[in-house]
Every structure is written in structure tokens, then in C-alpha cells.
N, CA, C and O of each residue as an XYZ file, in Angstrom:
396
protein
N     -12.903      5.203    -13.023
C     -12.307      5.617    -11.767
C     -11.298      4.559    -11.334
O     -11.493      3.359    -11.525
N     -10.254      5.035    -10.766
C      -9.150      4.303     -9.958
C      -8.964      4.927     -8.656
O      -8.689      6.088     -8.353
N      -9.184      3.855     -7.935
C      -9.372      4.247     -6.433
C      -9.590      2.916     -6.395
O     -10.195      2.108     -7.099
N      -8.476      2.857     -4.665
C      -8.538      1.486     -3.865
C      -8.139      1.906     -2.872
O      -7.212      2.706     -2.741
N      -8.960      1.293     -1.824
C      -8.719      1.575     -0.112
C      -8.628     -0.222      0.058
O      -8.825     -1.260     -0.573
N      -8.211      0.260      1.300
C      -7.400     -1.643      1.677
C      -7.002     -1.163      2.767
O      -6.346     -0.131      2.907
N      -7.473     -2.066      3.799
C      -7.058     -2.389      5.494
C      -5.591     -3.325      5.171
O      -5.619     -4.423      4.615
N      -4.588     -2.776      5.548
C      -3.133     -4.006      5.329
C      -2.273     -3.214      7.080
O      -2.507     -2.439      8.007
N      -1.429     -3.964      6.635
C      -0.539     -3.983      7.691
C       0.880     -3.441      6.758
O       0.794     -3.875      5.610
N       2.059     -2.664      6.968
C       3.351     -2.536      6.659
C       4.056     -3.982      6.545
O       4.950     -3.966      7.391
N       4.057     -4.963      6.021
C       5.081     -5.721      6.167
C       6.322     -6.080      6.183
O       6.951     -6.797      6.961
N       6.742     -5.270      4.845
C       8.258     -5.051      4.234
C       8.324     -3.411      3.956
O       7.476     -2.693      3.426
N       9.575     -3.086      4.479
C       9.273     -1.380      3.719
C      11.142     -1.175      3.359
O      12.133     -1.477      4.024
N      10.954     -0.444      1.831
C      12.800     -0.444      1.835
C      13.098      1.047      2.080
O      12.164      1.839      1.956
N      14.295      1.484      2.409
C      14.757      2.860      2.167
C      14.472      3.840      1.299
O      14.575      3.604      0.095
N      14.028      5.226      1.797
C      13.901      5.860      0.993
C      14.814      6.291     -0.140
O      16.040      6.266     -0.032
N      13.986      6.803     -1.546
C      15.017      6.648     -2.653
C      14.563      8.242     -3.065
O      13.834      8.941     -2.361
N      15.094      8.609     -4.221
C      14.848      9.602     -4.443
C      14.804      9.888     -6.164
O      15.776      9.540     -6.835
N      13.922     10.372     -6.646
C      14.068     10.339     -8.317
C      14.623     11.689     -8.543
O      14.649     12.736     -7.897
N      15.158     11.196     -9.956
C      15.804     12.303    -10.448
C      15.294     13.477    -10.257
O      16.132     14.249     -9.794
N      14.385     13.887    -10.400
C      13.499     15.223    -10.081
C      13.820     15.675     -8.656
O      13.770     16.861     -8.328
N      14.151     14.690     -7.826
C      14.306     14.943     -6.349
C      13.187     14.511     -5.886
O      12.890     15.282     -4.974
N      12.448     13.773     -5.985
C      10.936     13.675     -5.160
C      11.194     12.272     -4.649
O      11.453     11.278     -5.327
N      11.074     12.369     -3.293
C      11.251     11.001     -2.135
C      10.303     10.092     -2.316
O       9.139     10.383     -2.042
N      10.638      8.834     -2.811
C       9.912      7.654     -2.783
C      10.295      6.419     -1.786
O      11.476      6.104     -1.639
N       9.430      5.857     -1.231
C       9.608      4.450     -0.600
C       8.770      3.626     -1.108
O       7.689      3.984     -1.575
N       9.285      2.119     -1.062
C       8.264      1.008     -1.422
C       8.215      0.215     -0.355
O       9.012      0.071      0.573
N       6.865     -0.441     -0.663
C       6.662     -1.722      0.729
C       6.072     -2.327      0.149
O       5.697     -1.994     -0.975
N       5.753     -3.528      0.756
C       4.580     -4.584      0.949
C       3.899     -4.471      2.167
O       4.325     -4.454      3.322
N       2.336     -4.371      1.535
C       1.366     -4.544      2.584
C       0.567     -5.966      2.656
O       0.138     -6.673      1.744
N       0.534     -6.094      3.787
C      -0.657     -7.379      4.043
C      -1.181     -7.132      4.480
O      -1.078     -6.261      5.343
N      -2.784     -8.182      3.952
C      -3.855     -7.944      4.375
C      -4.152     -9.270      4.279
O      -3.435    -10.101      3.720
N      -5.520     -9.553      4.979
C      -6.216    -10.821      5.499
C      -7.370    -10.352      5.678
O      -7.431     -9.330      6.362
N      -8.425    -10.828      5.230
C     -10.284    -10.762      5.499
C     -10.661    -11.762      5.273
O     -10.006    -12.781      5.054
N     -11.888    -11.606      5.295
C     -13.066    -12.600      4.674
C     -13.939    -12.059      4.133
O     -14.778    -11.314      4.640
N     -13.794    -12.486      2.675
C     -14.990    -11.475      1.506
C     -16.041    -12.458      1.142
O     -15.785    -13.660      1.208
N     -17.278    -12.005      0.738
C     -18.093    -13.032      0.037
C     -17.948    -12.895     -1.225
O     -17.576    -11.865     -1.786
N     -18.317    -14.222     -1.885
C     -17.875    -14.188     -3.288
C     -19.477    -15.132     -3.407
O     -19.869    -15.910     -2.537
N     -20.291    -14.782     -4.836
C     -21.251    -15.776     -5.032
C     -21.845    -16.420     -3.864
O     -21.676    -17.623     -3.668
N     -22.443    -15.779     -3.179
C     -22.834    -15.994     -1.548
C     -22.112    -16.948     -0.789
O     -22.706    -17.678      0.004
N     -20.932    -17.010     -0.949
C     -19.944    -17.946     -0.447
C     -18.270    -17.292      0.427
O     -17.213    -16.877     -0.048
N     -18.624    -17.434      1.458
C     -17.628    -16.671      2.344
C     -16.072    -17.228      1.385
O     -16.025    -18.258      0.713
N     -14.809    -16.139      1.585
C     -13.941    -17.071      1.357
C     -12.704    -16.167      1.896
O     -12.700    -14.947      1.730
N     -11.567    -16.920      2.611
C     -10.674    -15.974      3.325
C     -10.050    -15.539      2.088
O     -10.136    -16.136      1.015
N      -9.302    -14.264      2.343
C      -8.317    -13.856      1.583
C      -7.405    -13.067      2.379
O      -7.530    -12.242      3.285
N      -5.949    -13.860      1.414
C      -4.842    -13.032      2.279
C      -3.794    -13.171      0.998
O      -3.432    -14.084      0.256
N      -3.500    -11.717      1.156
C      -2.348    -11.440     -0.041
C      -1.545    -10.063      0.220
O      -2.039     -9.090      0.790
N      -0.131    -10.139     -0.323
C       0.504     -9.568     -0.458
C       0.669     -8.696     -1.581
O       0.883     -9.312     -2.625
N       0.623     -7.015     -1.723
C       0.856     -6.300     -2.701
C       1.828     -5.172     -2.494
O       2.115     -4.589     -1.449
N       2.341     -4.964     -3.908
C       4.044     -3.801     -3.566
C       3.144     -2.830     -3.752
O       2.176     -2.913     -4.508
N       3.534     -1.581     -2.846
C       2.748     -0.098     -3.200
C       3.943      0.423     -2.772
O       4.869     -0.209     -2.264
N       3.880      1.788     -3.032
C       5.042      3.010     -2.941
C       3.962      4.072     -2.513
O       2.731      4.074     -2.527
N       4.894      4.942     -2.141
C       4.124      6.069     -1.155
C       5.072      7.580     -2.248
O       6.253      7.627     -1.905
N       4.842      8.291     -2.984
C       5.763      9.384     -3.269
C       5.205     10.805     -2.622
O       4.109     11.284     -2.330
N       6.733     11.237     -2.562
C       6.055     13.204     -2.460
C       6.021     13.033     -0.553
O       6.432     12.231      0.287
N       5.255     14.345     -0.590
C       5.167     14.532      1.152
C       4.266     13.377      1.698
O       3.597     13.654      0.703
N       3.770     12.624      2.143
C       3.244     11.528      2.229
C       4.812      9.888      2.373
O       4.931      8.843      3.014
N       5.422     10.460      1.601
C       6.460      9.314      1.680
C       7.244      9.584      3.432
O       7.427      8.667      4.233
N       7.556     10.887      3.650
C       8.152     10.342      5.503
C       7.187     10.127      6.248
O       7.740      9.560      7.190
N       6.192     10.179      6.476
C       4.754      9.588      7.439
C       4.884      8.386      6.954
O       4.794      7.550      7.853
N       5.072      7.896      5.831
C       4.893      6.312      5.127
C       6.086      5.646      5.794
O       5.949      4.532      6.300
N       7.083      6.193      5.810
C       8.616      5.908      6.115
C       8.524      5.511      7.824
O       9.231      4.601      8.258
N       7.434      6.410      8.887
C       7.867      6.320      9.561
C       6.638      5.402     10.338
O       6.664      5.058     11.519
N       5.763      5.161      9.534
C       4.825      4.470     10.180
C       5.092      2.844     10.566
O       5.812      2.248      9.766
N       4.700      2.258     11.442
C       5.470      1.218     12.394
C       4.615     -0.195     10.970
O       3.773     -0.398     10.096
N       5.739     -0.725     11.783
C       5.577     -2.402     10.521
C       4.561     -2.805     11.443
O       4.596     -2.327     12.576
N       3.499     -3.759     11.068
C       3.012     -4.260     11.208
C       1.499     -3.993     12.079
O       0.642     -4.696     12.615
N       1.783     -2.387     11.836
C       0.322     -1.968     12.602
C      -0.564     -2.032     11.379
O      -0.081     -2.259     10.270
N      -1.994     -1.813     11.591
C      -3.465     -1.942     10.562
C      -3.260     -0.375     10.607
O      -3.161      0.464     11.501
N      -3.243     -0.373      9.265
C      -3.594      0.756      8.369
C      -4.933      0.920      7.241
O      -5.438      0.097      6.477
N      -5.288      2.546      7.549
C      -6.505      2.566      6.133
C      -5.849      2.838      5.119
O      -5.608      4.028      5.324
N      -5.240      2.511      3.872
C      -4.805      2.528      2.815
C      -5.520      3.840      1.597
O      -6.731      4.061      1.627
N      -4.933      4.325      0.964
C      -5.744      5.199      0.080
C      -5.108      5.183     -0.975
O      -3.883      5.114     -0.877
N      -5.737      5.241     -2.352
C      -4.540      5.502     -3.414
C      -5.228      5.108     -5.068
O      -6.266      5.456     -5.631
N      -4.192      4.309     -5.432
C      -4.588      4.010     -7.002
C      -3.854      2.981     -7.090
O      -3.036      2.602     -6.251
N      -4.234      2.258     -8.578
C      -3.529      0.875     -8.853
C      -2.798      1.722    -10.481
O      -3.597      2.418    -11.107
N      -1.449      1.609    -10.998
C      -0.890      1.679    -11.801
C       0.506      0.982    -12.116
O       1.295      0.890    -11.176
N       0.955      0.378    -13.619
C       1.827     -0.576    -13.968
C       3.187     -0.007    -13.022
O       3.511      1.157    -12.785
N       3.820     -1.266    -12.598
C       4.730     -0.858    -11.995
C       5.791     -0.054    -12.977
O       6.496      0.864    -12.560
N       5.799     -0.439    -14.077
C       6.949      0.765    -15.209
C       5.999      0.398    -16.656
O       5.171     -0.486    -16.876
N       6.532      1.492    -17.482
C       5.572      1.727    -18.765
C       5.567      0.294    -19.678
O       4.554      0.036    -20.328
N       6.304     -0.293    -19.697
C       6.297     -2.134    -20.201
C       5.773     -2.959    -19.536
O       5.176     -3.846    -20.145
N       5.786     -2.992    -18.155
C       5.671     -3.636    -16.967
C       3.850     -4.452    -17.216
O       3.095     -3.753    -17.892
N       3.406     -5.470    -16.823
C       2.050     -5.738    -16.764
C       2.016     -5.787    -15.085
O       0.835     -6.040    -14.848
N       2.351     -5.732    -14.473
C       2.575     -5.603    -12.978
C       2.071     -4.667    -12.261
O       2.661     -3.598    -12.107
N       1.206     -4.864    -11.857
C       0.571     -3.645    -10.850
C       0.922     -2.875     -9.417
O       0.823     -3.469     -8.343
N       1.263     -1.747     -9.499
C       1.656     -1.903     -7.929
C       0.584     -0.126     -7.229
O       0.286      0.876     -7.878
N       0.288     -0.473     -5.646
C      -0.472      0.287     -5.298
C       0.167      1.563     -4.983
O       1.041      1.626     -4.119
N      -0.181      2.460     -5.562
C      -0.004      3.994     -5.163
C      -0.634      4.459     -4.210
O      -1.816      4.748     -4.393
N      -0.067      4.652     -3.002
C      -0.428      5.097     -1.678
C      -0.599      6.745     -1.426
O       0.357      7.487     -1.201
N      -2.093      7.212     -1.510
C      -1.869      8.777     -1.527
C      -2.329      9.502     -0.376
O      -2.393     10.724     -0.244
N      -2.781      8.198      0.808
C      -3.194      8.922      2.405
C      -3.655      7.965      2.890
O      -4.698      7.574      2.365
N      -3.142      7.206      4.017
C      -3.666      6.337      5.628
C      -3.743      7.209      6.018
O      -3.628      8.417      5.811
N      -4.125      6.029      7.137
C      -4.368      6.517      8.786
C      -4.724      5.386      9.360
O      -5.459      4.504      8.916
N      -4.059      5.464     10.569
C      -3.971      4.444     11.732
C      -5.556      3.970     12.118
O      -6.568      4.662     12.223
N      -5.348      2.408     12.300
C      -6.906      1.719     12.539
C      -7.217      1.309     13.831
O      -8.302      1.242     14.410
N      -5.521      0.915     14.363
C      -5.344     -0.076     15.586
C      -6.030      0.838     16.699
O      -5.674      1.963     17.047
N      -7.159      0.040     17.196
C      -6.842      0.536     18.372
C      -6.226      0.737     19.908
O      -6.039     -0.251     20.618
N      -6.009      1.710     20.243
C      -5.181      2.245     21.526
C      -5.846      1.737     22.785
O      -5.381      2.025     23.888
């Protein structure tokens, strides 16, 4: 199975693009920050990862505000078929912050 959910924030997001097929893509960087246990040993973590949002899902992605907490949904796959680079495939948030 491939599946990853992740609490991040929008940090960076570029213009939407469009592939040859016509299907609307955007990319971003999300951040995130927790504290996970590892070997019964607390330890912060904070990192930055590129994900893309494609298809109907990409203008909700497009229009969702920088830097609010998001629930993340999706998959991990190489950023291109050579590539060892991973980047997150975003296939449904939803807003965390609360109002």
C-alpha cells in the first residue's frame, strides 16, 4: 500500500500548468512540524516536501490559502521515471485550522 496523510501547511505553491493531455497541475511545498517518538524517545521533526495536486482537485489546491494547516491525502511517487526523488501526490485535504 501507498498512502500518506500529513498535517503541513502550503508554503510555496507555483502556477498552474497544464499537460499535454490538458489535465491542470500545480506544485508546492508543504511544511510540517511535530513531535514523533522514535525508540521511546521524543524527537521534533520539521521538513519540507514537493507534492503536486492533478485533475479536479488541482483549483481547490490552487486556491487554498498559504500557510493554513491542512489534512493532506495522497501517495508518494518518483518525481519523473529516472528521477530517485520522491514527490507527494495530493488526492484530497481539508482544512484543520480552527475558526
Amino acid at each position: 500500500m501507498n498512502q500518506l496523510r500529513l498535517i503541513a501547511a502550503i508554503a510555496e505553491r507555483d502556477v498552474v500548468r497544464y499537460t499535454p493531455a490538458g489535465i491542470p497541475i500545480v506544485s508546492a511545498k508543504l511544511q510540517h512540524s511535530s513531535e514523533q517518538v522514535e525508540a521511546s524517545i521524543p524527537r521534533q521533526v520539521d521538513m519540507e516536501i514537493a507534492a503536486v495536486a492533478a485533475g479536479e482537485i488541482s483549483g481547490r489546491f490552487n486556491r487554498a490559502a498559504l500557510g493554513e494547516m491542512f489534512l493532506f491525502t495522497g501517495f508518494l511517487a518518483r518525481k519523473n521515471r529516472n528521477s530517485k526523488s520522491l514527490v507527494f501526490h495530493v488526492t484530497d485535504f481539508e482544512s484543520i485550522t480552527d475558526h
